[in-house]
C-alpha positions as CSV (number, residue, x, y, z in Angstrom):
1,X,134.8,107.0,72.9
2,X,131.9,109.1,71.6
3,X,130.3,111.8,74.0
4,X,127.1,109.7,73.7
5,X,128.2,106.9,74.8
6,X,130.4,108.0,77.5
7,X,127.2,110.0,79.1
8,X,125.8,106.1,78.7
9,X,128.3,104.4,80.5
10,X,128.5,107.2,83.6
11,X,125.1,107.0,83.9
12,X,125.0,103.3,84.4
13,X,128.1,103.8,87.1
14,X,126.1,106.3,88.5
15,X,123.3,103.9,88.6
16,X,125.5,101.2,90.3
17,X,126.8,103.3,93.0
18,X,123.9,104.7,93.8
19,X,122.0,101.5,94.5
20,X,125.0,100.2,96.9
21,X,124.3,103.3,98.4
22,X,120.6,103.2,99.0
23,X,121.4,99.4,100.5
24,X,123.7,100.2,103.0
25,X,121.5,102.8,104.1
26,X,119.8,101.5,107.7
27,X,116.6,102.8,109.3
28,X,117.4,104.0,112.6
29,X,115.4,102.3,115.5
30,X,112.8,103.5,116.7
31,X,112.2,105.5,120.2
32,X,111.2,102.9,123.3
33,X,107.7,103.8,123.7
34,X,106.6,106.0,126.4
35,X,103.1,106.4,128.0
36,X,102.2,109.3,129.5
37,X,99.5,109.0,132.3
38,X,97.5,112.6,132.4
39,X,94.1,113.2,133.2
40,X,93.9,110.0,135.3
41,X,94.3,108.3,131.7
42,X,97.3,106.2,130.5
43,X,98.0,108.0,127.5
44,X,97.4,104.9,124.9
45,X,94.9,102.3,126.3
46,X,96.2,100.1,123.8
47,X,99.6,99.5,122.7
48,X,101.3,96.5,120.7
49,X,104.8,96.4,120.8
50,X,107.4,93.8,119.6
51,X,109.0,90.9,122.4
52,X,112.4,92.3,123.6
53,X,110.7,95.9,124.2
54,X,111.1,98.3,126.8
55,X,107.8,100.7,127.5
56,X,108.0,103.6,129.7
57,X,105.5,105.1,131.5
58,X,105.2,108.9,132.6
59,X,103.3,110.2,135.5
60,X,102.4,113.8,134.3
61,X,99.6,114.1,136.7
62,X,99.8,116.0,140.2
63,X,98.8,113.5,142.2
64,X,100.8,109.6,142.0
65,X,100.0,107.0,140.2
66,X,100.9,103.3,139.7
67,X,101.3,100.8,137.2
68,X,100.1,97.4,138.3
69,X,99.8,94.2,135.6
70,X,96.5,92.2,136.3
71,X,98.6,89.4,136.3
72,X,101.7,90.1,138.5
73,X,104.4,90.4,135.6
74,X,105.2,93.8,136.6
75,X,104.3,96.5,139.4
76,X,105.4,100.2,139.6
77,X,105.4,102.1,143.2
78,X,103.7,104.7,143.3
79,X,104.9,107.3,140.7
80,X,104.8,111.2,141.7
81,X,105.0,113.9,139.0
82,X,107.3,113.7,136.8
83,X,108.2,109.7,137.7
84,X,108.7,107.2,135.3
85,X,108.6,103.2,135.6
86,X,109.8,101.1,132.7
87,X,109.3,97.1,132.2
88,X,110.9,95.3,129.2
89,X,108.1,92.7,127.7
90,X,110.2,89.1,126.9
91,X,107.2,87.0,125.8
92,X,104.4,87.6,123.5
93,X,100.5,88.1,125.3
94,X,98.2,90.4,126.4
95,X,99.3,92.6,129.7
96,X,96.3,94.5,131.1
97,X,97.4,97.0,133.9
98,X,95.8,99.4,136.2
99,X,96.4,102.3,138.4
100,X,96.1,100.5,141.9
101,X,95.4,103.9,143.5
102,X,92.6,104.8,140.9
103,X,91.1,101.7,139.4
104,X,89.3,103.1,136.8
105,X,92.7,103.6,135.1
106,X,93.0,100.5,132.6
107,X,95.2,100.0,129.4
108,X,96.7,97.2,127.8
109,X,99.6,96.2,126.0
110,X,99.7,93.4,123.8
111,X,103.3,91.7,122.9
112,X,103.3,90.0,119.3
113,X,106.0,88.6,117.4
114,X,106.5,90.6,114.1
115,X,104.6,88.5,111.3
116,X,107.0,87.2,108.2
């Protein structure tokens, strides 16, 4: 076998076994999202997220907070510093919430199916 085309033929294993490799290579999932409420804000007013996922919320604030859905789906006690409240979202809509101790505290998450 000539030098050339042995260089030719390990190239094209090389090739092969490096696109098996690449393949079986998996993205790892990403982090549960987590919203911090500071500064009498939830920390993302908006959020979409897939059905099937959990979102956590944060109270980094001194004084306690809440996390109420308009609708009823879900509702946090109150949260002291450093507290956290999570609530896996099942079915695809539009959640708004609130702070029930500080009204002026809205956000929403929105729950969509991943498009094809």
């Amino acid at each position: 076998m000539s030098p050339m085309l042995s260089r030719r033929v390990c190239a094209a294993i090389l090739s092969t076994c490096l696109s098996f490799a690449s393949a079986a290579v998996v993205a790892a999932p990403a982090a549960p999202p987590v919203i911090e409420i500071k500064t009498f804000m939830f920390m993302s007013a908006a959020l979409t997220v897939a059905p099937g996922t959990s979102v956590t919320w944060k109270n980094l604030d001194a004084e306690p907070h809440t996390v109420v859905s308009v609708d009823g789906t879900f509702r946090s006690g109150a949260l002291d510093q450093g507290d956290t409240f999570s609530f896996t979202f099942t079915k695809p809509g539009t959640y708004k919430y609130v702070c029930s101790i500080h009204p002026q505290m809205v956000a929403t998450i929105i729950v969509s199916a991943p498009r094809a």
